[in-house]
KEROVEX-390732 format. One line per 8 residues: their letters; for each residue x, y, z of N, C-alpha, C. Coordinates in steps of 0.05 Angstrom, whole numbers, plus 32768, in hexadecimal, padded with zeros to 4 digits. Example, Ala and Ser with C-alpha at 12.3 -4.5 7.8 and 13.67 -1.06 7.14 Angstrom:
as> 8108,7F8E,809C,80F6,7FA6,809C,8108,7FBE,809C  8101,7FD3,808E,8111,7FEB,808F,8102,8001,809D
This chain:
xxxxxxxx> 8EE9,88A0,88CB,8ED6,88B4,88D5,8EBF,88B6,88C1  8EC5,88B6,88A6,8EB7,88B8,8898,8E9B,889C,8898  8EAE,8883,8897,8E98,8871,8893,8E85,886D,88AD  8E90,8877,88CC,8E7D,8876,88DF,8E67,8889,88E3  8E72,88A0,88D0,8E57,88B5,88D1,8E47,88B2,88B9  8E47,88A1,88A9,8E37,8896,888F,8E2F,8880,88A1  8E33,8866,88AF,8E2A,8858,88C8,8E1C,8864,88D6  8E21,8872,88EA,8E0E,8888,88F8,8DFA,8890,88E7
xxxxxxxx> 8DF5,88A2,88D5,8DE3,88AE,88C6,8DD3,8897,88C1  8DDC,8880,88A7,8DC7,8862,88AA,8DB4,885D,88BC  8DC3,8854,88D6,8DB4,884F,88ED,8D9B,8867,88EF  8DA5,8879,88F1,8D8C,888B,88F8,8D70,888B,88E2  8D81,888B,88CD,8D6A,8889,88B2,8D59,886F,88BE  8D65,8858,88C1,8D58,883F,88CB,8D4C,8847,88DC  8D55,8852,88F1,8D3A,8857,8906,8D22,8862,8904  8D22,887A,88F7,8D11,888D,88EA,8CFA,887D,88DC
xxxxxxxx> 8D0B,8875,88C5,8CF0,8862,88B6,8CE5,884E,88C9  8CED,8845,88D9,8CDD,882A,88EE,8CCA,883E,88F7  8CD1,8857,88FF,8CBE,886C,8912,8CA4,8865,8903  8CAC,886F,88E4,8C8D,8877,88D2,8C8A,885C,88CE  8C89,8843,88C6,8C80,8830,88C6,8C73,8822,88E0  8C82,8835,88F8,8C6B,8824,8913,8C5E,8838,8910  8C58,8856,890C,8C48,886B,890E,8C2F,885B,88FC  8C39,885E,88E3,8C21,8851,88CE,8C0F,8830,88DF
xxxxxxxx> 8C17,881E,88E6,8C0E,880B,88F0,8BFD,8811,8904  8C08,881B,8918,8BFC,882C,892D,8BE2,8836,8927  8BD6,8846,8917,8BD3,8860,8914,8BB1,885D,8905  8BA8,8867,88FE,8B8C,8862,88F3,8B90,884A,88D3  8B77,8846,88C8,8B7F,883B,88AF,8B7B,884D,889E  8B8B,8864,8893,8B88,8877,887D,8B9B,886E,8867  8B8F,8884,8851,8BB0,8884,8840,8BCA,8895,884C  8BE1,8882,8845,8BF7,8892,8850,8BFE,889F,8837
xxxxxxxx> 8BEB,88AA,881D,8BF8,88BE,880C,8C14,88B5,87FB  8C13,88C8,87EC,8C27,88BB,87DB,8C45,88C1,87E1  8C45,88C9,87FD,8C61,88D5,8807,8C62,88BB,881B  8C5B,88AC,8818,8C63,888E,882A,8C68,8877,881C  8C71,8864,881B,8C7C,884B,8801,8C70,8832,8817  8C5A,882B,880D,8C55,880B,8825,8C5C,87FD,8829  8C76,87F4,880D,8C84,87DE,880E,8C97,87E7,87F1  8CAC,87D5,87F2,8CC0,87D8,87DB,8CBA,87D1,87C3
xxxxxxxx> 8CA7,87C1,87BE,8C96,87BE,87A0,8C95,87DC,878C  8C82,87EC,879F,8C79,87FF,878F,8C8F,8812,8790  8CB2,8811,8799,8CBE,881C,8796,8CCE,8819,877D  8CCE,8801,8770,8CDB,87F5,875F,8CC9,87F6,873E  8CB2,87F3,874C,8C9C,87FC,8731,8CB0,8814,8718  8CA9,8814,8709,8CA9,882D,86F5,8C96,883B,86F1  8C9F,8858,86F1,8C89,886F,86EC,8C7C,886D,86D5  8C5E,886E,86D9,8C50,886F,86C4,8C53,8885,86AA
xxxxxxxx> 8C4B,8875,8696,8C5A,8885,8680,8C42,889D,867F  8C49,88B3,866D,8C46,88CC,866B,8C25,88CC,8656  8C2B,88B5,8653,8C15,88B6,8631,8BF6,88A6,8642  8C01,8892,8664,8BF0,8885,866D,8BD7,8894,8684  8BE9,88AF,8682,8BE3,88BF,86A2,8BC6,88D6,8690  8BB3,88D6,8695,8B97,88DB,868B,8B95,88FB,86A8  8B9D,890E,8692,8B9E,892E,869A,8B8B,893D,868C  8B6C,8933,868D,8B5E,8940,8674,8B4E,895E,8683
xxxxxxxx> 8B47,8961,869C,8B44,8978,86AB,8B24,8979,869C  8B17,8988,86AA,8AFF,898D,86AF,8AF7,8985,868E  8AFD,899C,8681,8AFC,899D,865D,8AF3,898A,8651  8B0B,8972,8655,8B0E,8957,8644,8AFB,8940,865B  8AFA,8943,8674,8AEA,8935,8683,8AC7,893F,8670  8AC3,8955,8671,8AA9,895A,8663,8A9D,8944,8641  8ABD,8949,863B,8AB8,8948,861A,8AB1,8929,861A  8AC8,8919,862F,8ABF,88F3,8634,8A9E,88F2,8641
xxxxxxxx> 8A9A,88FB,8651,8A7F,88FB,8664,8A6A,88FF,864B  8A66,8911,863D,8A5B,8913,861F,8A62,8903,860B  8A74,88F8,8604,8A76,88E3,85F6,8A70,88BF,85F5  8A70,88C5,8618,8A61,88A8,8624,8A3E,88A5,8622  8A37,88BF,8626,8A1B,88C3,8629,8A1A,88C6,860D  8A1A,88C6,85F5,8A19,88D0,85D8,8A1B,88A8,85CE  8A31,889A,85D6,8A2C,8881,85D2,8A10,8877,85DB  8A07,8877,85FB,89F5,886B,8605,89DA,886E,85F1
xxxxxxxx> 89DD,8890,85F1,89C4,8893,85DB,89C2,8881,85C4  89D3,887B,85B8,89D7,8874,859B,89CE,8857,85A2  89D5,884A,85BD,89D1,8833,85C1,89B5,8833,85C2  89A7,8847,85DC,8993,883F,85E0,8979,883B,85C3  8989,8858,85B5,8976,885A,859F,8977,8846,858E  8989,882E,8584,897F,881F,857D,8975,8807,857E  8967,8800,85A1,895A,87F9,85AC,894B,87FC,85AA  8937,8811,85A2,891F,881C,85AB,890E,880D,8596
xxxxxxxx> 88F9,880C,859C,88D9,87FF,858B,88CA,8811,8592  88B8,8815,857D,88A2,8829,8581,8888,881B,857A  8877,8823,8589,885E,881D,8590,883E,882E,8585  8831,8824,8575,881E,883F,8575,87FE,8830,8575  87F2,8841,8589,87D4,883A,858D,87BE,8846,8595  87B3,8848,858B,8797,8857,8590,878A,885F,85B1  8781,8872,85B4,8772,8876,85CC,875B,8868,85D0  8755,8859,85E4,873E,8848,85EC,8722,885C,85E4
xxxxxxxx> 870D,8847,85D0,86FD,885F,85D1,86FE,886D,85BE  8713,8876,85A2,8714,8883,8595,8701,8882,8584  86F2,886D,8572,86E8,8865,856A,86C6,8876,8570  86C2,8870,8586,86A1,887F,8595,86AE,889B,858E  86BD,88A5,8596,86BB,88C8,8594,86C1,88D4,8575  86C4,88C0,8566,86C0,88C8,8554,86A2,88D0,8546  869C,88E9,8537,8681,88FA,852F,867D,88E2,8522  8651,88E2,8525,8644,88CE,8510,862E,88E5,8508
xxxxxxxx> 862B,88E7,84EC,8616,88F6,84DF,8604,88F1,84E2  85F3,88F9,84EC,85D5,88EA,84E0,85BD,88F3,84D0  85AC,88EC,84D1,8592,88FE,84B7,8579,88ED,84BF  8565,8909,84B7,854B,88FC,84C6,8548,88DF,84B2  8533,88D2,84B3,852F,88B9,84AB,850C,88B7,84A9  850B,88B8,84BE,84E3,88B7,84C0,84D9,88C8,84D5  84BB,88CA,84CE,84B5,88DF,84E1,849A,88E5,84E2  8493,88EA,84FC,8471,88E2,84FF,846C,88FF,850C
xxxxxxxx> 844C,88FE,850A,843B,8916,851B,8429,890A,8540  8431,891C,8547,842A,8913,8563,8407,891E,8563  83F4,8912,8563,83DB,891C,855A,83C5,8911,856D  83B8,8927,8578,83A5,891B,8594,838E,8931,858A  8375,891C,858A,835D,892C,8580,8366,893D,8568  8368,8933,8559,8372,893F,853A,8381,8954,8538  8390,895B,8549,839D,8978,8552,83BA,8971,8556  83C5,8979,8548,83E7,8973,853E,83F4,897F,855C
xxxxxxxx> 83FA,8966,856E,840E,8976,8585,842E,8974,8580  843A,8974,856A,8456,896F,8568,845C,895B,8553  8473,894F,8554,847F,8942,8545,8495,8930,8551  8494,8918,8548,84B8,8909,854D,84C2,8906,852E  84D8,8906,8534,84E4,8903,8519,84FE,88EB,8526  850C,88D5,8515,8514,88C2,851B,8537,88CC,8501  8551,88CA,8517,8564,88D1,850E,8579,88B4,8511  8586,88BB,84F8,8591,889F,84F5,85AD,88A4,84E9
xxxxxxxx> 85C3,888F,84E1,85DB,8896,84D7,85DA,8897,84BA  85E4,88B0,84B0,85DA,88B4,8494,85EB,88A2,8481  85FF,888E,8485,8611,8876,847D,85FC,8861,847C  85EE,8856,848F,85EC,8841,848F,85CB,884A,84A3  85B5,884B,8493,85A0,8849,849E,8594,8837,84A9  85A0,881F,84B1,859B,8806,84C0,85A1,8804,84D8  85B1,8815,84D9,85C1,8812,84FB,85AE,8824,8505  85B2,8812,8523,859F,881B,853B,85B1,8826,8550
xxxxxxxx> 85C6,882A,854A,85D6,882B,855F,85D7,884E,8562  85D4,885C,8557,85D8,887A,8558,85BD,8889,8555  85A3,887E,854E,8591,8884,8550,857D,8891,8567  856E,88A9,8562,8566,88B4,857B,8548,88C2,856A  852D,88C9,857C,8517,88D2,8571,851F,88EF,857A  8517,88FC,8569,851B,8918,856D,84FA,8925,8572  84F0,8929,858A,84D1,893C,8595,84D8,895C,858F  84CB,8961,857A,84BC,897B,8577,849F,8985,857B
xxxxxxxx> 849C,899C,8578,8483,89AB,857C,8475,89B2,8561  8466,89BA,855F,845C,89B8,8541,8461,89D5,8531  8475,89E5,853C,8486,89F8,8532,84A8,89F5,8528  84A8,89D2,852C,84C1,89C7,8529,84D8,89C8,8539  84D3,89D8,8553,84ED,89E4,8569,84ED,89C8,8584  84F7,89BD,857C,850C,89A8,8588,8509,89AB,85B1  84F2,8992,85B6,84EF,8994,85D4,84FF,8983,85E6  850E,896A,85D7,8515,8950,85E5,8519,8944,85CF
xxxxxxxx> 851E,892E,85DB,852A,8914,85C7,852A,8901,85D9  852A,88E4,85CC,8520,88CC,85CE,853A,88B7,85C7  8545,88AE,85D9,855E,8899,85D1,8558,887F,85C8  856E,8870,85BD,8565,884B,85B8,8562,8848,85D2  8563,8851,85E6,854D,883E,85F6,8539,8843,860A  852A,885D,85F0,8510,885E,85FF,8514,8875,8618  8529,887B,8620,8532,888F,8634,8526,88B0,8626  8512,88B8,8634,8506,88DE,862F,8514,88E8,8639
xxxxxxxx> 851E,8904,8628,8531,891E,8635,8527,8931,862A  851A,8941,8637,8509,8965,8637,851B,8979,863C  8526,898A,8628,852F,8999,8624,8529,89B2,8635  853B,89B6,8653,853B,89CD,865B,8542,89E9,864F  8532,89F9,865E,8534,8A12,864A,8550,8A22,865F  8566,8A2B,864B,857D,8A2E,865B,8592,8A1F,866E  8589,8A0C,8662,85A4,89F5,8678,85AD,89E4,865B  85C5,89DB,865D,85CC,89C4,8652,85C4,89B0,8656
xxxxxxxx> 85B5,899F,8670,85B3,898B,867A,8597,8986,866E  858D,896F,8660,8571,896D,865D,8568,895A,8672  854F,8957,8679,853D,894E,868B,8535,8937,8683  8539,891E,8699,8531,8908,868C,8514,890F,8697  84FF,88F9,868B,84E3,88F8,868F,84DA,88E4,8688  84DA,88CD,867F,84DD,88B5,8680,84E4,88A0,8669  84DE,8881,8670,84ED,8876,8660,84DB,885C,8655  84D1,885C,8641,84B9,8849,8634,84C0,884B,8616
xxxxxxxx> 84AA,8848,8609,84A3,8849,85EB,84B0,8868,85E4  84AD,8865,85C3,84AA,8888,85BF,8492,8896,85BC  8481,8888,85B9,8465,8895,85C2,8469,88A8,85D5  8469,8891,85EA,8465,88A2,860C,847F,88A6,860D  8495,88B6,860B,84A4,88C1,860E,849D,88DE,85F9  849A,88DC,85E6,848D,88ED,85D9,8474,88FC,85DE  8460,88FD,85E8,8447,88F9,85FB,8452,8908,8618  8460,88FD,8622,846A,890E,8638,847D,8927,8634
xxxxxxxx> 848F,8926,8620,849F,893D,8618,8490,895D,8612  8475,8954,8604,8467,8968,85FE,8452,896A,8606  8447,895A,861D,8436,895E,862C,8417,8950,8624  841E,8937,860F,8405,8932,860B,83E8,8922,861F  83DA,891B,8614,83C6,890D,861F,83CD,88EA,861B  83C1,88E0,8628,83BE,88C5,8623,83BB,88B8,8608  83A1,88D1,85FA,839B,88C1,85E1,83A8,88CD,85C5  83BC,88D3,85CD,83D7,88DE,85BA,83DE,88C7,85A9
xxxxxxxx> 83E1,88C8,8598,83F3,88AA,8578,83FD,88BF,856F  8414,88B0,855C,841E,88B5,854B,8415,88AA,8530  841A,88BE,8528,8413,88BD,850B,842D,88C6,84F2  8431,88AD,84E0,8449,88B5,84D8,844D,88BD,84C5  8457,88D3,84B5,8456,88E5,849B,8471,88EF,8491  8473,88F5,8479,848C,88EE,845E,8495,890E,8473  84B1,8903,8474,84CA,8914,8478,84C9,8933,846D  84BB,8931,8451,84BA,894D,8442,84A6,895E,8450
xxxxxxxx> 848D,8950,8461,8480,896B,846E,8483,896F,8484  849D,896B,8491,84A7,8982,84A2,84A7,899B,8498  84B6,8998,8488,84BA,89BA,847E,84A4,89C4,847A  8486,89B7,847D,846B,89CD,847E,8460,89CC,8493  846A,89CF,84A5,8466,89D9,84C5,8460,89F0,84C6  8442,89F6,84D8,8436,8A0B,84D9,844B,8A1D,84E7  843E,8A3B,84DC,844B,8A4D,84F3,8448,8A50,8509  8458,8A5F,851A,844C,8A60,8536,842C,8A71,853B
xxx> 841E,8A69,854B,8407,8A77,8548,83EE,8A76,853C  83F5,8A55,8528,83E5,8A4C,8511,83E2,8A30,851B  83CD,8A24,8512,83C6,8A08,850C,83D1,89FA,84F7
């Protein structure tokens, strides 16, 4: 009695498991979870040891995730090359001093209508490159100016913007700034008698 109901019981176990193994075949392609065995291999395996199974929970997941990124740095940083260069241009925006140099009387019918005075780089009085005539009035107050190339600009009263008026010699750019006549010259005289420029109101 005993061995046919240990027989009986077998059989049924046998049936059962054929059930879940045609169920599983059958059935979508999922995981069947770890409460299903696919085959007898992984029944026979040995449980992984205690020291292999990685339980580090949020904590210790943080502390690795930071310690990976802490390598990379170290990597990247000693990769790196550094580079250093100037802004296009730096060179021009840098300030040039300049200082008068020479300087004439604007003189029509013997009657002093103004002055140019000629500004240059106080380094190197040869260069043409920064040079500009400076048109005054014969009270010394600054009407326009005269570029290297001959380009007139008339000093508006209240604007920043000066007025071009044309572009020739410095004569006639000078001549036009202050309104002369045709038969306007220059005449050119020592740097020191600016400073005896009549007053206003005077000859």
């Amino acid at each position: 009695m005993v061995a046919r109901g240990l027989g009986r019981e077998g059989g049924l176990g046998a049936a059962r498991a054929q059930q879940v193994l045609d169920a599983l075949e059958d059935g979508p392609d999922l995981d069947p979870g770890p409460d299903v065995i696919p085959g007898p291999l992984p029944a026979l395996r040995a449980p992984r040891p205690a020291a292999e199974k990685s339980d580090m929970g949020p904590a210790g997941a943080r502390v690795a995730a930071g310690g990976a990124l802490l390598g990379l740095s170290l990597v990247l940083a000693a990769c790196t090359t550094t580079h250093e260069s100037d802004p296009v241009g730096l060179a021009l925006s840098a300030p040039v001093r300049t200082e008068p140099l020479r300087a004439w009387r604007v003189v029509e019918d013997a009657t002093t209508l103004g002055y140019v005075v000629l500004f240059g780089e106080a380094e190197d009085a040869t260069s043409v490159e920064h040079e500009f005539f400076s048109v005054r009035n014969p009270w010394q107050q600054e009407l326009g100016s005269i570029d290297g190339l001959g380009r007139a600009w008339r000093f508006v009263p209240h604007s920043t913007d000066p007025e071009w008026i044309s572009t020739g010699t410095v004569l006639d750019g000078a001549t036009r700034i202050l309104g002369a006549g045709a038969g306007a010259v220059l005449d050119e005289i020592p740097l020191e008698s600016l400073g005896r420029a009549p007053a206003p109101g005077t000859d």
